[in-house]
Biopython code that builds the backbone (N, CA, C, O; Angstrom):
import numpy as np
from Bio.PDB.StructureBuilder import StructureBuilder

atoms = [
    (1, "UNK", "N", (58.055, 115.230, 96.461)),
    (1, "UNK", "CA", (59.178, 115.209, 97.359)),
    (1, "UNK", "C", (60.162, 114.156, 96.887)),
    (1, "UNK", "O", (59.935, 112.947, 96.936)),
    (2, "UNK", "N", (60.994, 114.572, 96.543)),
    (2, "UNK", "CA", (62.377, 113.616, 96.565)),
    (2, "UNK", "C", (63.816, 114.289, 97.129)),
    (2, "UNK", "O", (63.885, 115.276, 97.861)),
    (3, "UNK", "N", (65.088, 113.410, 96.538)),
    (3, "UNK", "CA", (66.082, 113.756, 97.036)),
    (3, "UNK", "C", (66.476, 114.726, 95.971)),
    (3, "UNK", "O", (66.065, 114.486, 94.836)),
    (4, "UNK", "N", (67.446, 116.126, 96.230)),
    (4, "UNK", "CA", (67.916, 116.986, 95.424)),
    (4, "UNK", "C", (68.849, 116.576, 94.813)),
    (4, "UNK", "O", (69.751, 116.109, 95.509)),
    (5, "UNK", "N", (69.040, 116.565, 93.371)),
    (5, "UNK", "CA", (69.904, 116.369, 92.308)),
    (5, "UNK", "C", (70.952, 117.183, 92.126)),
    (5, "UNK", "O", (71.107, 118.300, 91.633)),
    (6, "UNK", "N", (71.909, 116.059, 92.833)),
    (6, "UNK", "CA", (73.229, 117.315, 92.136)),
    (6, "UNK", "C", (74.610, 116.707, 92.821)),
    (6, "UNK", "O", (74.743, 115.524, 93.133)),
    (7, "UNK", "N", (75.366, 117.483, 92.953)),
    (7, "UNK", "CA", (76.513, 117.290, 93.928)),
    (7, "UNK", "C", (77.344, 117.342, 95.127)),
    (7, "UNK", "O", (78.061, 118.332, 95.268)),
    (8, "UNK", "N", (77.355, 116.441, 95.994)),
    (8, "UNK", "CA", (77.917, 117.099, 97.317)),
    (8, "UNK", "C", (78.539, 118.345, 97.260)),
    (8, "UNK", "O", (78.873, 118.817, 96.173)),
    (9, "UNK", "N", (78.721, 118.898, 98.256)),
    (9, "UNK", "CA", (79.480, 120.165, 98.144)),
    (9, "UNK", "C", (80.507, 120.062, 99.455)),
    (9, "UNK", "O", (79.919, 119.910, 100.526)),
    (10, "UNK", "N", (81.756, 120.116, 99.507)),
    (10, "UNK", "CA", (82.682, 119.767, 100.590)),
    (10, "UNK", "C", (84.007, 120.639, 100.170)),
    (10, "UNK", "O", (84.139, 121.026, 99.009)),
    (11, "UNK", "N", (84.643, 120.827, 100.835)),
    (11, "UNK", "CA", (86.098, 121.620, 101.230)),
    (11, "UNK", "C", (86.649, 120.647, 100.728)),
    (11, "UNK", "O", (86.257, 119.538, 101.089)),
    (12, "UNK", "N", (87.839, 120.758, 99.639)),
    (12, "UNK", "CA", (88.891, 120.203, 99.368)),
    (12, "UNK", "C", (89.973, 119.994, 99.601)),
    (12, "UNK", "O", (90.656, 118.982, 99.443)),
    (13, "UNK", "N", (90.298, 121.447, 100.196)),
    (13, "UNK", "CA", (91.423, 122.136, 100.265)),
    (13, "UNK", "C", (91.939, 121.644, 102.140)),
    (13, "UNK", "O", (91.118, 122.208, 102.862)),
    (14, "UNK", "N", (92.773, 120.985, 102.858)),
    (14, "UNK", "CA", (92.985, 121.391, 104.163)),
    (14, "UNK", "C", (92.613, 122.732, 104.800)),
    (14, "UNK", "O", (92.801, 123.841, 104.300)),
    (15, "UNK", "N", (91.919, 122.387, 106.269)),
    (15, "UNK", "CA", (91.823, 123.489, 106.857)),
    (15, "UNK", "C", (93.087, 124.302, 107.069)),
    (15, "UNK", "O", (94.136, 123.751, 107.404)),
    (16, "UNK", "N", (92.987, 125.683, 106.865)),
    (16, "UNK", "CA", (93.811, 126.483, 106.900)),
    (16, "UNK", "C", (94.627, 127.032, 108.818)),
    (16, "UNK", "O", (95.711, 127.500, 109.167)),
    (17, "UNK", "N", (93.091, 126.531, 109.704)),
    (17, "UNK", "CA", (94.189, 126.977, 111.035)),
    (17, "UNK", "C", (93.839, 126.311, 111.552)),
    (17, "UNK", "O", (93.070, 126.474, 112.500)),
    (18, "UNK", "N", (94.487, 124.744, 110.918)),
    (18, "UNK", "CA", (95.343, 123.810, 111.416)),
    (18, "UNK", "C", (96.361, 123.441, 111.617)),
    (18, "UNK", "O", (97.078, 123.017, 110.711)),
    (19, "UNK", "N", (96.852, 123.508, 113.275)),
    (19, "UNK", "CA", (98.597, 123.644, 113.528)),
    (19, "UNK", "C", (98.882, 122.334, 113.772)),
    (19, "UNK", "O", (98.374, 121.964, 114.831)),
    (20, "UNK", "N", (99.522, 121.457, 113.181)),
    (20, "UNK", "CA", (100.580, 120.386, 113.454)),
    (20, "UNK", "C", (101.245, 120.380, 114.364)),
    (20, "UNK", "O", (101.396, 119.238, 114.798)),
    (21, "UNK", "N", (101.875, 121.307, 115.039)),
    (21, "UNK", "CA", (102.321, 121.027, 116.626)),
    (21, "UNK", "C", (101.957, 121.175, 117.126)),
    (21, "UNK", "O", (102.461, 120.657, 118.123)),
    (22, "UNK", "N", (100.729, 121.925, 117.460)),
    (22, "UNK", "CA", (99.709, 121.434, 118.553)),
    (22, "UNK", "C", (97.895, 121.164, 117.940)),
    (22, "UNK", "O", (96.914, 121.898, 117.826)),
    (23, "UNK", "N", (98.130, 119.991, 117.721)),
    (23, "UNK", "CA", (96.394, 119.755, 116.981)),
    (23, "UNK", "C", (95.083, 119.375, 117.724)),
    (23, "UNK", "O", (94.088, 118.745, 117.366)),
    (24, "UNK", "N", (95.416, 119.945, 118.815)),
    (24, "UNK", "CA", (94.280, 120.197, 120.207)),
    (24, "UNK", "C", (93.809, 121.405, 120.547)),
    (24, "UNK", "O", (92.863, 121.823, 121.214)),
    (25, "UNK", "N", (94.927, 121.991, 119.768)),
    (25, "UNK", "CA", (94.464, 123.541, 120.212)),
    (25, "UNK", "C", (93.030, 124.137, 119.614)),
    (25, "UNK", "O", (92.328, 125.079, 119.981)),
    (26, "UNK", "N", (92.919, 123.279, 118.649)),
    (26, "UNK", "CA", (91.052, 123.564, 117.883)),
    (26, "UNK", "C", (90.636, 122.517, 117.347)),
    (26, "UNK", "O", (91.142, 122.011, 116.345)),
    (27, "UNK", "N", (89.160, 121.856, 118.283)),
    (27, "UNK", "CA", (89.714, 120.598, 117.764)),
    (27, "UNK", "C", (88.263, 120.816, 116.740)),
    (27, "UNK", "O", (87.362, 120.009, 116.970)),
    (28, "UNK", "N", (88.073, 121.578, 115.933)),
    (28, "UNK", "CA", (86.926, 121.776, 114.862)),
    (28, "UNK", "C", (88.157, 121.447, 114.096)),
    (28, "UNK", "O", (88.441, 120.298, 113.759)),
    (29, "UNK", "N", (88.943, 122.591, 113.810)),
    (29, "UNK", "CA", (90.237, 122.246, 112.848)),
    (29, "UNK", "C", (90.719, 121.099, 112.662)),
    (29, "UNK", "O", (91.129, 120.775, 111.547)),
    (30, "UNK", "N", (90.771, 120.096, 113.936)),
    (30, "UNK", "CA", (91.423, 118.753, 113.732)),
    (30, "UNK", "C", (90.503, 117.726, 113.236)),
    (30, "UNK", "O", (90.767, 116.902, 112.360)),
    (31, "UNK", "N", (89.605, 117.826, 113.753)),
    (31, "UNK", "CA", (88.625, 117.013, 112.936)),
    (31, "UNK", "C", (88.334, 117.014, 111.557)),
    (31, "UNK", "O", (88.100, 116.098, 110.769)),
    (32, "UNK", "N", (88.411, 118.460, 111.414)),
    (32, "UNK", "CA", (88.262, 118.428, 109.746)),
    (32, "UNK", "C", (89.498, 118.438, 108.671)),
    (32, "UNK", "O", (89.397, 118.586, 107.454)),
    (33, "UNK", "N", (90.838, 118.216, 109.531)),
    (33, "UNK", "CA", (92.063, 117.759, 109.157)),
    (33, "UNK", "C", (91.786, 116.274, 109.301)),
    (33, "UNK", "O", (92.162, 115.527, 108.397)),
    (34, "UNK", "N", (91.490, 116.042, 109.803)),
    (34, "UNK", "CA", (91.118, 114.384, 110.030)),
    (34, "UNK", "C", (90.599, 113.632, 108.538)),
    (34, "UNK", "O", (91.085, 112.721, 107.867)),
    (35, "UNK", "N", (88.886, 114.826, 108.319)),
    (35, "UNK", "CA", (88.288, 114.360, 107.604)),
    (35, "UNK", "C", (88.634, 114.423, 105.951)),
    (35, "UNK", "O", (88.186, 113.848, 104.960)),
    (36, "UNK", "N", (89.682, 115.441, 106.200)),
    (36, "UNK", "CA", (91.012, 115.544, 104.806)),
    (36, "UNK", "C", (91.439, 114.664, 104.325)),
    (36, "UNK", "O", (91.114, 114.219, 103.224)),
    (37, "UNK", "N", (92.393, 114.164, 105.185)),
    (37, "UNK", "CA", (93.071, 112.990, 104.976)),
    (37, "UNK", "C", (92.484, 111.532, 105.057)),
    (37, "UNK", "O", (93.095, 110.533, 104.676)),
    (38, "UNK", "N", (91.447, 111.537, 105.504)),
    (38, "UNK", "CA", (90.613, 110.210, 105.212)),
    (38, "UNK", "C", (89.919, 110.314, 104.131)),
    (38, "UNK", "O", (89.591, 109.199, 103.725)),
    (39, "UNK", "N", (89.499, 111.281, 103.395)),
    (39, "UNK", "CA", (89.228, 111.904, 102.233)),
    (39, "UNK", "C", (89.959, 111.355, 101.034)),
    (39, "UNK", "O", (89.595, 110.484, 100.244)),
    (40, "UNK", "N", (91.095, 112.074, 101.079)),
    (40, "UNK", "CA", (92.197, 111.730, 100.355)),
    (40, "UNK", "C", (92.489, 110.181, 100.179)),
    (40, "UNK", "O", (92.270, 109.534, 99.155)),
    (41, "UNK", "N", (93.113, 109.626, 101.568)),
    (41, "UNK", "CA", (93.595, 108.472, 101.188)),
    (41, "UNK", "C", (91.783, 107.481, 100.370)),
    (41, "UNK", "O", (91.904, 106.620, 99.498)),
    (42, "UNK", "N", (91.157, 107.671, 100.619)),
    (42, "UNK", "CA", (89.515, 107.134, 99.928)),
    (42, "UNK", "C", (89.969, 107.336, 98.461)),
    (42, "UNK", "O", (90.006, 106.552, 97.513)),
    (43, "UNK", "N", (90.259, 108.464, 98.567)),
    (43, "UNK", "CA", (90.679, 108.590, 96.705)),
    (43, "UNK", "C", (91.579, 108.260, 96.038)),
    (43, "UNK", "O", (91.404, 108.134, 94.826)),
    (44, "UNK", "N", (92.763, 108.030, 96.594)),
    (44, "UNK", "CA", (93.817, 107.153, 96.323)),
    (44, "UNK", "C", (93.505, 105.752, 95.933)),
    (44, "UNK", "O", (93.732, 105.153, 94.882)),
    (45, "UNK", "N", (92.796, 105.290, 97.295)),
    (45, "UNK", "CA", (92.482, 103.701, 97.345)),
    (45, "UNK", "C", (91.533, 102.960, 95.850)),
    (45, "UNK", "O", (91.551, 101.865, 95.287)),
    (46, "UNK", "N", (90.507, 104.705, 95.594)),
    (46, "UNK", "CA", (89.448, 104.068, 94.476)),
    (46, "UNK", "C", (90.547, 104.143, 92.821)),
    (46, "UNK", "O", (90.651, 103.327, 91.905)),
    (47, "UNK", "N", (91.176, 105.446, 93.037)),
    (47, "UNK", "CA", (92.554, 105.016, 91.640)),
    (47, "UNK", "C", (92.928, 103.866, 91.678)),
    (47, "UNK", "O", (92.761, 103.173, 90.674)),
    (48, "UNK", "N", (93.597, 103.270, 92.935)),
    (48, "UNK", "CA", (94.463, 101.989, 92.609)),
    (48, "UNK", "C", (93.638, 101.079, 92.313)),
    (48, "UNK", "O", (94.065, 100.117, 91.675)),
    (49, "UNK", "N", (92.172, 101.136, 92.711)),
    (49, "UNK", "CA", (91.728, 99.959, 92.347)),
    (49, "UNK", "C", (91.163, 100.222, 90.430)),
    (49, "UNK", "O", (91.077, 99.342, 89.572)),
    (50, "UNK", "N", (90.979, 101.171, 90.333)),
    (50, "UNK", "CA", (90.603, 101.093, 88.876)),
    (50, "UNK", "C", (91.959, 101.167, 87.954)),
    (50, "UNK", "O", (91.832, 101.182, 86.729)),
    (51, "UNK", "N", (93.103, 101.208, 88.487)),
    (51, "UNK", "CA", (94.215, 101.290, 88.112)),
    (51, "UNK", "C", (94.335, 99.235, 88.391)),
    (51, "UNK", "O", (94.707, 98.680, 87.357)),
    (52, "UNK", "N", (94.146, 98.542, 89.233)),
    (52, "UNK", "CA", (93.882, 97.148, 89.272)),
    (52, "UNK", "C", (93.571, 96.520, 88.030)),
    (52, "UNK", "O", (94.158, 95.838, 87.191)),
    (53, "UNK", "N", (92.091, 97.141, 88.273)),
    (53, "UNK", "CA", (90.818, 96.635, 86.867)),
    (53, "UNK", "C", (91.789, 96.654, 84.998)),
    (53, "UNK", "O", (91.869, 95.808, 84.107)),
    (54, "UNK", "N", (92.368, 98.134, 85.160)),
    (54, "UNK", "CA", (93.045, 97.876, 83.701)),
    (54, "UNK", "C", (93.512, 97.319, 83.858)),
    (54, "UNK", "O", (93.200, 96.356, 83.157)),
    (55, "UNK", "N", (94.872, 96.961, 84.879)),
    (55, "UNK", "CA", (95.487, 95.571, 84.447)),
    (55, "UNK", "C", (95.045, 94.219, 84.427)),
    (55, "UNK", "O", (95.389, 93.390, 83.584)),
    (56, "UNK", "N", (93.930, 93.934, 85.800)),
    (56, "UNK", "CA", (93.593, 92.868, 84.870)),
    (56, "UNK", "C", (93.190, 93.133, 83.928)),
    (56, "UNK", "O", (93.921, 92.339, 83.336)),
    (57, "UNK", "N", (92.432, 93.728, 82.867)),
    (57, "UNK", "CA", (91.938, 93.344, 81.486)),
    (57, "UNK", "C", (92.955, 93.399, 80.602)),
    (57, "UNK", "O", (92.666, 93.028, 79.465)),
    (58, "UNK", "N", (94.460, 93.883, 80.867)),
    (58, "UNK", "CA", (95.586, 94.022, 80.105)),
    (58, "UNK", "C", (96.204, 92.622, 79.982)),
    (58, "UNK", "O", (96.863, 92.225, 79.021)),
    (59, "UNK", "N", (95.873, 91.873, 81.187)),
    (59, "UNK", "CA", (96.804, 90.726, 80.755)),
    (59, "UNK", "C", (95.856, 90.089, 80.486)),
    (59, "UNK", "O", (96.299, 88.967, 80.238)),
    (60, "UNK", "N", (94.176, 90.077, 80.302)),
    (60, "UNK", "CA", (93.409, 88.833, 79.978)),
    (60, "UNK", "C", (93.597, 88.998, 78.057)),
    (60, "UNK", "O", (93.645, 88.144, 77.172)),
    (61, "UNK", "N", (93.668, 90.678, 78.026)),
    (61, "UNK", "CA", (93.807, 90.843, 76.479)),
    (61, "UNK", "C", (94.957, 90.315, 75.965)),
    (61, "UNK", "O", (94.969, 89.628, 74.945)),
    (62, "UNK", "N", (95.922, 90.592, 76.605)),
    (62, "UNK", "CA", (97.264, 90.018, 75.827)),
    (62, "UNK", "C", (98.179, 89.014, 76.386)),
    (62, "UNK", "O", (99.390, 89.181, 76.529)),
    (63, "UNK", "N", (97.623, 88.136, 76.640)),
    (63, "UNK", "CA", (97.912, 86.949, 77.042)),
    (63, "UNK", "C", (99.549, 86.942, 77.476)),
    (63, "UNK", "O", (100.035, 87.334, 78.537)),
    (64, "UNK", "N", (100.099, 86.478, 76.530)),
    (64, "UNK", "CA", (101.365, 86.280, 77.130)),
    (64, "UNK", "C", (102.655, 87.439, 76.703)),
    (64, "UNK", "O", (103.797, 87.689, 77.090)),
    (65, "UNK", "N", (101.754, 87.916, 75.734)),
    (65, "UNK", "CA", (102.567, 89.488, 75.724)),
    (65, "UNK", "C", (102.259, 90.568, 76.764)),
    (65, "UNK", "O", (102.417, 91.788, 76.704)),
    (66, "UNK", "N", (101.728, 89.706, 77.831)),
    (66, "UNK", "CA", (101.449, 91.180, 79.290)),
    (66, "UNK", "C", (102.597, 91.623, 79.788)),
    (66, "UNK", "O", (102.422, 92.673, 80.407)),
    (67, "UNK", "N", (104.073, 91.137, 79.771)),
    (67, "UNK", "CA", (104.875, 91.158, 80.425)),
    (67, "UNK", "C", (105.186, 92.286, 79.744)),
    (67, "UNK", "O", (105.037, 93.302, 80.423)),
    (68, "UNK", "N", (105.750, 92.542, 78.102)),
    (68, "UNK", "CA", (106.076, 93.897, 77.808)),
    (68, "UNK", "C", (104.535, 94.883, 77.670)),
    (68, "UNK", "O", (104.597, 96.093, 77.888)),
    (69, "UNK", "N", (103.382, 94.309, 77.345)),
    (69, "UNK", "CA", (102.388, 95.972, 76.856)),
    (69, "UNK", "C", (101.679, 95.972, 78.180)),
    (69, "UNK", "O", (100.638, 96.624, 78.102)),
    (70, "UNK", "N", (101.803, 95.675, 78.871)),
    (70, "UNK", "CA", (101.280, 96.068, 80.658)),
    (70, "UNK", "C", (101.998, 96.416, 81.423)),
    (70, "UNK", "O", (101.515, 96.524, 82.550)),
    (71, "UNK", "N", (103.243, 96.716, 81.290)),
    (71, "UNK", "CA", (104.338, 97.119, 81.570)),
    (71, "UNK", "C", (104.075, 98.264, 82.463)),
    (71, "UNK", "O", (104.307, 98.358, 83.669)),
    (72, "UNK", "N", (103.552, 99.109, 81.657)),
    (72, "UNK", "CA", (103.212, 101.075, 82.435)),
    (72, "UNK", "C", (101.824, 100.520, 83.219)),
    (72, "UNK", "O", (101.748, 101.441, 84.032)),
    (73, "UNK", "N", (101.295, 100.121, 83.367)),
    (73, "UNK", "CA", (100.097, 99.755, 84.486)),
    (73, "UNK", "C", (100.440, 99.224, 84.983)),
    (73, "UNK", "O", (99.943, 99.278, 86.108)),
    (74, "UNK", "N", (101.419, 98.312, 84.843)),
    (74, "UNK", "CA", (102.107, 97.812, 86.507)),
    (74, "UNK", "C", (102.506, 99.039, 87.097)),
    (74, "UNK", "O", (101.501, 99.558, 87.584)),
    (75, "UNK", "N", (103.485, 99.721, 87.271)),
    (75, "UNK", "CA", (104.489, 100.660, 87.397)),
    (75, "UNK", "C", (103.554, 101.696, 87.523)),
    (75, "UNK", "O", (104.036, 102.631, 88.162)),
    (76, "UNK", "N", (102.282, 101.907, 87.120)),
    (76, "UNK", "CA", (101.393, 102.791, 87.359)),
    (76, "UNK", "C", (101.038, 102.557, 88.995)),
    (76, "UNK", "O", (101.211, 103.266, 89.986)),
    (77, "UNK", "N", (100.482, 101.279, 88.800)),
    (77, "UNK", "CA", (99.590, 100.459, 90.003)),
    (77, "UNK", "C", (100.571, 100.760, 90.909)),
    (77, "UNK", "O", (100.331, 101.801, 91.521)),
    (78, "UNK", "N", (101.893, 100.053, 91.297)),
    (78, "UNK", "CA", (102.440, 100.058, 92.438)),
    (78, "UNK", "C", (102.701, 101.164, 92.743)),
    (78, "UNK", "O", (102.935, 101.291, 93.945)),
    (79, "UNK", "N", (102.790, 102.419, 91.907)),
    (79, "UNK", "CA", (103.053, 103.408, 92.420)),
    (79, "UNK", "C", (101.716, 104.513, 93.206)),
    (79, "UNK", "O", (101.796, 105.471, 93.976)),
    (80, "UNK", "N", (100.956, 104.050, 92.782)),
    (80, "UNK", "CA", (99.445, 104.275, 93.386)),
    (80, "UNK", "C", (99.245, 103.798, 94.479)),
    (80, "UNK", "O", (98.678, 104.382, 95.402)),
    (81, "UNK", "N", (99.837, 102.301, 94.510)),
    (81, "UNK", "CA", (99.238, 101.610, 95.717)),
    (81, "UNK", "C", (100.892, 102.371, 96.975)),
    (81, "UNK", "O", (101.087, 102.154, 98.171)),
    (82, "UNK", "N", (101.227, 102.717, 96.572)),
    (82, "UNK", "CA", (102.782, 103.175, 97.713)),
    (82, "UNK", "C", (102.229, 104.348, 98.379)),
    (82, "UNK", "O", (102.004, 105.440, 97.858)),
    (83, "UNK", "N", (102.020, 103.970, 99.691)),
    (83, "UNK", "CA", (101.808, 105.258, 100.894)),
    (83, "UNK", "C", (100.299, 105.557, 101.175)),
    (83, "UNK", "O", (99.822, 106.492, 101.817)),
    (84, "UNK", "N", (99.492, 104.240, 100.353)),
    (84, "UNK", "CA", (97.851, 104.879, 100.664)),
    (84, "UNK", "C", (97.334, 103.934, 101.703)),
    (84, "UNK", "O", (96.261, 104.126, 102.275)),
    (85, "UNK", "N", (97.997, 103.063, 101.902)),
    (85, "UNK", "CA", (97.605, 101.909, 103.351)),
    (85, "UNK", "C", (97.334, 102.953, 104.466)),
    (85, "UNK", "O", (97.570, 104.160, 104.518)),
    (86, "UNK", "N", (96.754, 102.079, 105.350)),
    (86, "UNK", "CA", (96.039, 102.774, 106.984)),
    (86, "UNK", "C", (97.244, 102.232, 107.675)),
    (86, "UNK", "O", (97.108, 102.078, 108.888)),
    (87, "UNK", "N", (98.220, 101.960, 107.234)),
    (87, "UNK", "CA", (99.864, 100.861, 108.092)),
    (87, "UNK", "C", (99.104, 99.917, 109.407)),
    (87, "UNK", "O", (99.080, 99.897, 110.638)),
    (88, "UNK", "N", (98.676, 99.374, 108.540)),
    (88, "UNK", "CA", (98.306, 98.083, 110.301)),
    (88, "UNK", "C", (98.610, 96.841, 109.852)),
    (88, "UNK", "O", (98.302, 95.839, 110.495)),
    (89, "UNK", "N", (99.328, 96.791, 108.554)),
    (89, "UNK", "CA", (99.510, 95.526, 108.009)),
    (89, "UNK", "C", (101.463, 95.014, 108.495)),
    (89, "UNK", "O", (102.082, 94.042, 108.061)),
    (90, "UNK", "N", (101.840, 95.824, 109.248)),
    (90, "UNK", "CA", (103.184, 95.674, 109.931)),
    (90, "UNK", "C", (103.939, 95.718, 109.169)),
    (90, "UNK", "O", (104.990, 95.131, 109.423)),
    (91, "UNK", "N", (103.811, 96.429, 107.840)),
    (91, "UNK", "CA", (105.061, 95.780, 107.098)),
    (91, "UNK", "C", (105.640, 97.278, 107.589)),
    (91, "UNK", "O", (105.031, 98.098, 108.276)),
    (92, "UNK", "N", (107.203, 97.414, 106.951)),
    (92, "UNK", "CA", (108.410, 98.795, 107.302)),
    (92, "UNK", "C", (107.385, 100.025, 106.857)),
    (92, "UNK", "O", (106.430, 100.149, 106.090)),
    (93, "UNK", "N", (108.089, 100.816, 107.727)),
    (93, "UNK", "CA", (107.452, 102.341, 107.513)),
    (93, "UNK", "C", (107.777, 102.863, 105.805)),
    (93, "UNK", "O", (107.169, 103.660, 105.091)),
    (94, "UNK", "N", (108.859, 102.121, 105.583)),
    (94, "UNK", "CA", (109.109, 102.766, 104.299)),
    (94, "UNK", "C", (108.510, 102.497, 103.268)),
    (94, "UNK", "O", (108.510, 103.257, 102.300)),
    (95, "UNK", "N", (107.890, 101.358, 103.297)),
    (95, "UNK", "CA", (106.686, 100.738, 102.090)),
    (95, "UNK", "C", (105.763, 101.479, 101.933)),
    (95, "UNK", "O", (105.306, 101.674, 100.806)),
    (96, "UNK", "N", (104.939, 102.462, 103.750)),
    (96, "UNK", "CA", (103.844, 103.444, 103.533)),
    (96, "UNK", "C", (104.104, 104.783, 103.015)),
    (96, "UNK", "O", (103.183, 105.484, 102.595)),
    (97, "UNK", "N", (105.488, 105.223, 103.030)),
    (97, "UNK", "CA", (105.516, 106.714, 102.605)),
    (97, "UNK", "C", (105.636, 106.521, 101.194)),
    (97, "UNK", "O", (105.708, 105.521, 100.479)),
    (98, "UNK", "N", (105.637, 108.043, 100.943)),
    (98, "UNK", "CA", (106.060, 108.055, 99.189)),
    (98, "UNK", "C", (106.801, 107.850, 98.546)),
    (98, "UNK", "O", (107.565, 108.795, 98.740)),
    (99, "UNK", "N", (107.495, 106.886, 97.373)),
    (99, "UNK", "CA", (108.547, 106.731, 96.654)),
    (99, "UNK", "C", (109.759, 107.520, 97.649)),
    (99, "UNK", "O", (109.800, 108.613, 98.214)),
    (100, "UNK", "N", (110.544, 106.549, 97.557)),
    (100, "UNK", "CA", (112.039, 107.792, 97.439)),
    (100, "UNK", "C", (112.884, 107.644, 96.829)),
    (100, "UNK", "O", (113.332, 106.503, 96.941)),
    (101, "UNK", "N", (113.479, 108.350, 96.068)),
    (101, "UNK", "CA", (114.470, 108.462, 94.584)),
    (101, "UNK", "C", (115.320, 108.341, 95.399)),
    (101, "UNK", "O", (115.337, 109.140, 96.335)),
    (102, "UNK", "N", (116.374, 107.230, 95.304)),
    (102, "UNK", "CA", (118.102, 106.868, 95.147)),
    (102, "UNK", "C", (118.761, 108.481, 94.911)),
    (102, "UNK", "O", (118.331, 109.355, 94.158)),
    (103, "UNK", "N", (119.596, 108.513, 95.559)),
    (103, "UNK", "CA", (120.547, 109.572, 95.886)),
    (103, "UNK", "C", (121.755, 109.453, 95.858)),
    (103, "UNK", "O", (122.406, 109.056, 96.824)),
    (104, "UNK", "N", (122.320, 109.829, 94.577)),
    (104, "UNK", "CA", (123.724, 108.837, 94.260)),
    (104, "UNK", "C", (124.791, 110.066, 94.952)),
    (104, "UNK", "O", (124.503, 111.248, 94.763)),
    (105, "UNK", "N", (125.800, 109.762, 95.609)),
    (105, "UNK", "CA", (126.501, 110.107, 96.344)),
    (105, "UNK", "C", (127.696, 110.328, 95.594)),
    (105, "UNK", "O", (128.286, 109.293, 95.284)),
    (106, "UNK", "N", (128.116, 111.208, 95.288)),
    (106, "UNK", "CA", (129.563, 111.855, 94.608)),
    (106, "UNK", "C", (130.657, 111.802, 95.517)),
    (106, "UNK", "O", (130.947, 112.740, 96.259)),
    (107, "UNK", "N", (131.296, 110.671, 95.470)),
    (107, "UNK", "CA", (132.886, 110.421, 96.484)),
    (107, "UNK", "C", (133.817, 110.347, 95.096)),
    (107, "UNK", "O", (135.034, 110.181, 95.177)),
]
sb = StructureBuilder()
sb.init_structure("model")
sb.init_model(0)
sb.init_chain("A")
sb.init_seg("    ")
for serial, (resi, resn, name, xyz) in enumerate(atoms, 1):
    if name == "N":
        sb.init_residue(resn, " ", resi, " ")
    sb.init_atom(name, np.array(xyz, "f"), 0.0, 1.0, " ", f" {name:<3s}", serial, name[0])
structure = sb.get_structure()
């Protein structure tokens, strides 16, 4: 007797009749919309942190040339770490959503 070898097996995909304007109306559906997105952001959180780890070893390797060859793992990192917070840390709503590209205005 032991434990079976192998791989969880779980839904990836969002539940399909799950309605956003009313998410009471089934609450099997909401729960497992729930368990989506806590899903997700889990996987986000474990990128940024191994997205962390290279940079530190980027700047322990290159000492004081980290500023230009660590360059794209910064810019990696912060963009990993943008919108995966649980927001309880008070900072603006706009720090938690996703990037937003500048929108240059033609006057």
């Amino acid at each position: 007797m032991g434990r079976k070898k192998g791989v969880a097996e779980f839904e990836e995909s969002p539940p399909d009749d799950f309605d956003p304007s009313n998410p009471y109306k089934d609450p099997v559906a909401m729960l497992e919309m729930r368990e989506h997105i806590v899903r997700e952001k889990w996987i986000a959180i474990e990128k940024a942190k191994i997205l962390r780890e290279r940079l530190r070893w980027c700047y322990r390797v290159e000492g004081v040339n980290h500023h230009q060859k660590c360059r794209h793992l910064v810019e990696q990192y912060l963009e990993s770490t943008r919108g995966i917070g649980w927001g309880k840390d008070h900072r603006p709503h706009s720090f938690h959503g996703p990037k937003v590209e500048a929108v240059e205005s033609e006057e």
